[in-house]
C-alpha positions in Angstrom: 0.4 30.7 -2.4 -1.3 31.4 0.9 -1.3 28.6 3.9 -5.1 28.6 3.7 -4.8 27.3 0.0 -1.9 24.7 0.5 -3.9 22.7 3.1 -6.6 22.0 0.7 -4.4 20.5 -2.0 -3.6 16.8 -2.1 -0.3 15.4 -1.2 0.4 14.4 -5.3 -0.6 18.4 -6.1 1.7 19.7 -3.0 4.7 17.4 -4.5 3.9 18.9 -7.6 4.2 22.5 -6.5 7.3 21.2 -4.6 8.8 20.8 -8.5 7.8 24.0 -9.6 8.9 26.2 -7.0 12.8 24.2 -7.2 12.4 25.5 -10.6 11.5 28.6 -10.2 13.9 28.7 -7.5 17.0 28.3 -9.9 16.0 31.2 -11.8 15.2 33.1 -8.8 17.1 35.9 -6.5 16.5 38.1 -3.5 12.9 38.5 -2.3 11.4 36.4 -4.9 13.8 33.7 -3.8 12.8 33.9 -0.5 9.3 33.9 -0.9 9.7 30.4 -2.7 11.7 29.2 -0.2 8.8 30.2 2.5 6.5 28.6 0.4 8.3 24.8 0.0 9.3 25.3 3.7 5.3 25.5 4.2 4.8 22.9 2.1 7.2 20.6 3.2 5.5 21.0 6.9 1.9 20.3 5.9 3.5 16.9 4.7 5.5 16.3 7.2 2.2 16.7 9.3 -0.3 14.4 6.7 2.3 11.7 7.5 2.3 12.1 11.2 -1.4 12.0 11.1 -1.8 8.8 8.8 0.9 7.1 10.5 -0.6 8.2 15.0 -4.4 7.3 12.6 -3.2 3.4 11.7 -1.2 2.9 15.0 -4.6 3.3 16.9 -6.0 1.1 14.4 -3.6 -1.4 15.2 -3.8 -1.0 18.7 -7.9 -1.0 18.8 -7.8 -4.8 16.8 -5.2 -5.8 19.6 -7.3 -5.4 22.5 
């Protein structure tokens, strides 16, 4: 899947795709291997950013009710 289309799924439908593609994966070899593995690596950096970005959104929540 293209970057473009990964960004507009949820987190539950990225996790999902995470599952297929380590399944797919097992089967896989060569290029087609390595075009899953680009994929979950994409994948597993847009969530790694959504919980950077929830996490930096409720520490300024936080910090806003402490002032």
């Amino acid at each position: 899947m293209k970057y473009e289309d990964l960004v507009k799924m949820s987190v539950k439908e990225l996790k999902d795709r995470l599952k297929d593609l380590n399944t797919q994966a097992q089967a896989a070899a060569g290029k087609d291997l390595d075009a899953l593995l680009e994929e979950a690596t994409t994948i597993t950096g847009i969530l790694d950013d959504v919980k950077t970005v929830s996490y930096t959104h409720l520490r300024a929540h936080e910090t806003r009710s402490n002032l």
